[in-house]
N, C-alpha and C positions, 0 to 999 in steps of 0.2 A: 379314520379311526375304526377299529372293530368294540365292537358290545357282544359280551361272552356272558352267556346265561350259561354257568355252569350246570342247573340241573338239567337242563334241554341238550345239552349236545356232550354226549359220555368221548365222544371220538375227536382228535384232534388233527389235522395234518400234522406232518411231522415238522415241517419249519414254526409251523404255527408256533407247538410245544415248544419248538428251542429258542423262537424269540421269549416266548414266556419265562422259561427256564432264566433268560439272561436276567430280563427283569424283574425275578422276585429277590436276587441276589443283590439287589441292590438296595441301598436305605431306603431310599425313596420309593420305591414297589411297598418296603416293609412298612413305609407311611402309612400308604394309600393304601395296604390289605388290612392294617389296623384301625384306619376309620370308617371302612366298611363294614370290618366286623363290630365296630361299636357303635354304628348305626343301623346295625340287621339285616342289610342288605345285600338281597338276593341276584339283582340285576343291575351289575355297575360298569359303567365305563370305566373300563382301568387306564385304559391309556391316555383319557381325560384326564382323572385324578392322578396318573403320575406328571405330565408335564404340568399342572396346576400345582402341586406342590411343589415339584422341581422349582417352578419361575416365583413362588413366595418365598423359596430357602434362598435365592440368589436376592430378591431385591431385598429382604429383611436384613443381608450384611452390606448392602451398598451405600455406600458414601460414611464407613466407618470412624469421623472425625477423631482426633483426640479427645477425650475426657478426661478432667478439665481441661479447657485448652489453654496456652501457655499466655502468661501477661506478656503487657508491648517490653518492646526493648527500644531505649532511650539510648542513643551514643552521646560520651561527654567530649564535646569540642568545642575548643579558642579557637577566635578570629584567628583564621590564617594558615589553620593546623591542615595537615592531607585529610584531603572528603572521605567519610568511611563507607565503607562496603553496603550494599544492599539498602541505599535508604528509599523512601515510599516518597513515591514521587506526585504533584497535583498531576489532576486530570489536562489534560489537552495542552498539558507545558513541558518543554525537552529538558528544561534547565529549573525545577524548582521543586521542592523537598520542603517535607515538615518538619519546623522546626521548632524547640519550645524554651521560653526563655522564663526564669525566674526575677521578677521588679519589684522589690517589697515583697516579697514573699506570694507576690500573685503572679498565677501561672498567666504566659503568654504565649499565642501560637504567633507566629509567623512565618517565611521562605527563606526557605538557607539556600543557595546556589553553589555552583562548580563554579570557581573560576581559577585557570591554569591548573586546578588538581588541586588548589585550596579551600576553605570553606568561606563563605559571606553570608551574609543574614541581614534580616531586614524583618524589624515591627513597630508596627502601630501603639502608640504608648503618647499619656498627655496631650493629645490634640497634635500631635506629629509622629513623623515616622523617621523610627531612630534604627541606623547601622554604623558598620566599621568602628570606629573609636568611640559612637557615642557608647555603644555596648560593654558596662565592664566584667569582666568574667567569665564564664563559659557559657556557652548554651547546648540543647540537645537536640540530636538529628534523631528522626525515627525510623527505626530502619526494620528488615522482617528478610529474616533467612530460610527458607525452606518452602511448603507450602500448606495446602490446608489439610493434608491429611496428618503431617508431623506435626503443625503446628494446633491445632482442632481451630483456628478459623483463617480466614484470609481479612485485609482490607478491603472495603466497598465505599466508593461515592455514591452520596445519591442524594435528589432534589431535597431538599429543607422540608417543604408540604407533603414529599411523601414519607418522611419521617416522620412528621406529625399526625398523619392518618395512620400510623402502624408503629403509635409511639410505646405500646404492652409490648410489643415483638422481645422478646426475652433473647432472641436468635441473632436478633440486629441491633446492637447497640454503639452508641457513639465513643468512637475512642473519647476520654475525658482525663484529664487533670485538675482535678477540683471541680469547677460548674464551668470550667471552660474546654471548647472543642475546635477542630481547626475546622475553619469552613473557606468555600473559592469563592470569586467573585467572576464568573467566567466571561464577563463582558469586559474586565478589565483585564484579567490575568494576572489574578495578585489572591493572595492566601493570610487570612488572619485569622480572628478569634472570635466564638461564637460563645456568648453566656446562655447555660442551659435554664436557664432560670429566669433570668431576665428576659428571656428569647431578645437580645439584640445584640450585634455584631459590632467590631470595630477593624477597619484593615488602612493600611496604606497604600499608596500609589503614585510613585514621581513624587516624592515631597510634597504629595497630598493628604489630609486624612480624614475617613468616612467613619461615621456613625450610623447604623442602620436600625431599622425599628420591625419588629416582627413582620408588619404587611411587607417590607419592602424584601422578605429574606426567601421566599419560596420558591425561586427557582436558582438559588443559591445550591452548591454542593457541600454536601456537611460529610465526614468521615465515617465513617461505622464499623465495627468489628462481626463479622457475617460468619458466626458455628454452624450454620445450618448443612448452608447447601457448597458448592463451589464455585469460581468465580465461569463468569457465562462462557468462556471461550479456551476451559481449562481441557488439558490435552494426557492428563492423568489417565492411569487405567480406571479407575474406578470411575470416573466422571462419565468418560465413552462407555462404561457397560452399563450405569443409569440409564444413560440419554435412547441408548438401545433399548435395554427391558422398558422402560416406561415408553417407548415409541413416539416419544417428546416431537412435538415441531422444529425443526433444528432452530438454533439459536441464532440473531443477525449477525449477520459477516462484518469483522471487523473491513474499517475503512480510514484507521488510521496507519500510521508506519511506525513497526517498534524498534524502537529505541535500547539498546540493551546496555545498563549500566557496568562497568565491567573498573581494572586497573592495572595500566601496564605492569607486566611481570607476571599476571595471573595467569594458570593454565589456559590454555587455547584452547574456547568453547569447541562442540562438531562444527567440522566446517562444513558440512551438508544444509546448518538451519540459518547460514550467514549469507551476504548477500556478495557475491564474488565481481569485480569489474569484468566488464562481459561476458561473463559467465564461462570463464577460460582463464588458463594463463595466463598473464600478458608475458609479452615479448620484451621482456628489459635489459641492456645492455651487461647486466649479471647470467642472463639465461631466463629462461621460462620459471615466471613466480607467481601463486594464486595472490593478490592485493585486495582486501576486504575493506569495505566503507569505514569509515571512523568520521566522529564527530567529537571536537573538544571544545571547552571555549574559553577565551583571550581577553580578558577584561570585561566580560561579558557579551563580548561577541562569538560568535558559531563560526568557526573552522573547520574545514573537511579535510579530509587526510586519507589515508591509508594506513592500514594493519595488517599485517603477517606473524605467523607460526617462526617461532624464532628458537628451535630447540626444544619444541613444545609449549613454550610461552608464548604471552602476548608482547609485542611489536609492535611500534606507532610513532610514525614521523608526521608533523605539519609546516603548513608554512604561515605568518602570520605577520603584518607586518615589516614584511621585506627580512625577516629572523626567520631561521629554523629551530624546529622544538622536534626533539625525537630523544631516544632512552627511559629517561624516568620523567613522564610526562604525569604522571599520578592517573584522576579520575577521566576514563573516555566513554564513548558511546557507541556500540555498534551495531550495524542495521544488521534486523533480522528477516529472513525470509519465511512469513506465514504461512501454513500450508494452506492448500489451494481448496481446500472444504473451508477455513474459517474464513481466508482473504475476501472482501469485494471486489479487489482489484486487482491489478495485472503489472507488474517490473520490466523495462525494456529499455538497453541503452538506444539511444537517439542524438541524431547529431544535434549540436549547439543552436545553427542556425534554428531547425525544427522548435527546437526546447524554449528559446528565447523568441518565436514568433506571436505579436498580439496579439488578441482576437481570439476566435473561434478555431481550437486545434485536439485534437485526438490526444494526445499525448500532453500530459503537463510535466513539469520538473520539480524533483520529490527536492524540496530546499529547506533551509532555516535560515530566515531572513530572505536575503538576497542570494545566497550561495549554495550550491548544488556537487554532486558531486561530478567528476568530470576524470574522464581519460585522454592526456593529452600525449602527442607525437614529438618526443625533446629531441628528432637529430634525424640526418636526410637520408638514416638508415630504417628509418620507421621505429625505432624503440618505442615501447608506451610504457607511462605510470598515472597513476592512479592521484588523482588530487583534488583540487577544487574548480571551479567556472563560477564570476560572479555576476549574474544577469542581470543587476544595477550600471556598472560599471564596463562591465562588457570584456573582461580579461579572464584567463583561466593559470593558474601556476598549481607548481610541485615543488618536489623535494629531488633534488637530480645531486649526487657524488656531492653528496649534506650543503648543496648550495640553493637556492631559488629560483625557479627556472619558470619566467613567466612571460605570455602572449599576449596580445591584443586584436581586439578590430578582428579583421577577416580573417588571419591566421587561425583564427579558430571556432572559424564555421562549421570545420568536418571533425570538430572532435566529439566525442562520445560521450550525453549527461545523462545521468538517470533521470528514467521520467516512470510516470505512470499512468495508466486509465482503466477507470471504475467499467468493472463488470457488467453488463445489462439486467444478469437474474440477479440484485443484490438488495441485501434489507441492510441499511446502515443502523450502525451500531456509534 
């Protein structure tokens, strides 16, 4: 930086002057010449005082949420009705959503699930846990469209005790309906209802049902609506020019696999942030077709599939049950690929044998349940598609000329399963 005593030095180089030149032309010169002159001063760093104003006029507009920011949006659905768009899904579960049920007029949280692209639900009520028929009338999914700049907050899980330590937080408050809130029970994998008042809990689980008492609720996940800031691994412009000017510690790498809620027939997301089988073509008895991961699920089991660009729609065949399901299959799931700043981990197809080996191995297989996804060879021309491998059972099938086309045992040693392996430089999240 230069320090210009202008009453010391009458002579200027000439680029000198015409950098100056640029800079008084600009607001921010007319800043910095303005709070010199109203603080008298004769011997100023200008070029100090203009990137110091420059860098408070950019971070004073950063992270511009909505004001106010918009209430929850509740969808109304019957048992059985097509799953709707964009609902808020529990922490560390592929297949479970907030759901709220009105019983006497008291509000009730519990998990609504996909099942075949229908809705189900399940809540803790009277000393049992009531679904399907015991339910009468509708319930509501919650769902959040956009993000947190359109909407002025986003959803946040977070520990019960650390909601209670930063219970003023006017920034961070608990979604609620009446004095009830949804909270997880992450040791079981199941979602009910928190009294904000009572601080105690009720959930179900397997035609079990719990009762919790304050002590027992602190490392429970409770919901919160977060105006503040954005969520940690948000890929916004605003977020990244924060994380920059504030020269923030970067944020932990995710180290789970996202899941991306989607509905046949909807446009076809970029296929650049999808997760492509072997990262190519494959070679299918139609010609050369990109086939993206798909997850659905079948009475509540996890089916893996494939989805393609079908006219610019979504696309999605599975196999399930010795059945084929393809067309209007409703709600699916497709993997996303992180990018490589927020990921901890690393995507790689690997053969079956490898994927399915005990013990100690490099590589694990990215699954739900038992089933993974898997690229098999249907014909002794080498065609490939895109399907599932179950490494319980030891078979892998597809969807081949809308029929089921499945292998067993050693035929499907060399075929292709997604796997993964965690990063070395990684802070899990």
């Amino acid at each position: 930086f230069f320090v210009i005593n202008f009453e010391s030095v009458p002579i200027f180089h000439y680029w000198t002057q015409f950098l100056i030149l640029i800079l008084l032309t600009s607001k921010f010169a007319r800043r910095a010449l303005a709070s010199i002159k109203e603080t008298h001063c004769t011997h100023s760093n200008i070029f100090r005082d203009l990137f110091r104003l420059k860098r408070q006029t950019v971070e004073s507009s950063a992270m511009p949420n909505k004001v106010p920011p918009d209430e929850d949006t509740w969808t109304l659905q019957a048992i059985g009705t097509p799953f709707p768009t964009n609902p808020v899904k529990a922490p560390g579960q592929q297949n479970m959503y907030v759901a709220l049920w009105y019983k006497h007029g008291q509000p009730l949280m519990g998990r609504a699930w996909n099942d075949s692209g229908v809705v189900q639900c399940a809540f803790a009520y009277d000393s049992r846990e009531l679904k399907g028929t015991d339910i009468g009338g509708n319930i509501q999914v919650l769902t959040y469209e956009g993000d947190h700049m359109s909407k002025g907050f986003f959803y946040e899980w977070i520990k019960y005790s650390d909601y209670i330590a930063d219970a003023d937080n006017e920034s961070r408050v608990p979604l609620r309906c009446g004095t009830s809130a949804a909270v997880v029970w992450p040791d079981k994998g199941t979602l009910g209802t928190l009294d904000l008042e009572k601080r105690t809990a009720t959930m179900a689980f397997n035609q079990e049902f719990y009762k919790f008492a304050e002590e027992d609720l602190k490392d429970m996940l409770i919901l919160v609506r977060n105006a503040k800031d954005g969520p940690a691994q948000c890929r916004c412009f605003e977020c990244l020019r924060r994380r920059e000017l504030e020269k923030a510690t970067p944020a932990p790498l995710l180290m789970v696999n996202e899941w991306t809620d989607y509905r046949a027939g909807d446009a076809f997301p970029p296929a650049k942030r999808l997760i492509k089988a072997l990262n190519r073509p494959l070679n299918t008895k139609q010609g050369p077709q990109d086939q993206y991961v798909a997850l659905w699920y079948h009475f509540g089991n996890a089916v893996m599939g494939r989805a393609w660009s079908s006219q610019g729609k979504i696309a999605a065949t599975f196999a399930s049950k010795k059945k084929v399901f393809s067309g209007n299959v409703g709600s699916l799931q497709l993997l996303v690929q992180i990018p490589p700043s927020a990921a901890g981990f690393d995507y790689s197809w690997e053969p079956y044998r490898r994927a399915a080996m005990i013990g100690e191995k490099e590589w694990h297989p990215v699954h739900i349940a038992f089933v993974a996804p898997c690229v098999l060879i249907v014909d002794d021309e080498g065609h490939e598609c895109l399907g599932e491998a179950n490494l319980k059972e030891e078979y892998a099938q597809t969807v081949v000329d809308n029929k089921v086309f499945r292998l067993e045992g050693g035929a499907i040693s060399e075929f292709k399963v997604l796997c993964r392996k965690d990063r070395d430089d990684t802070q899990a999240i």
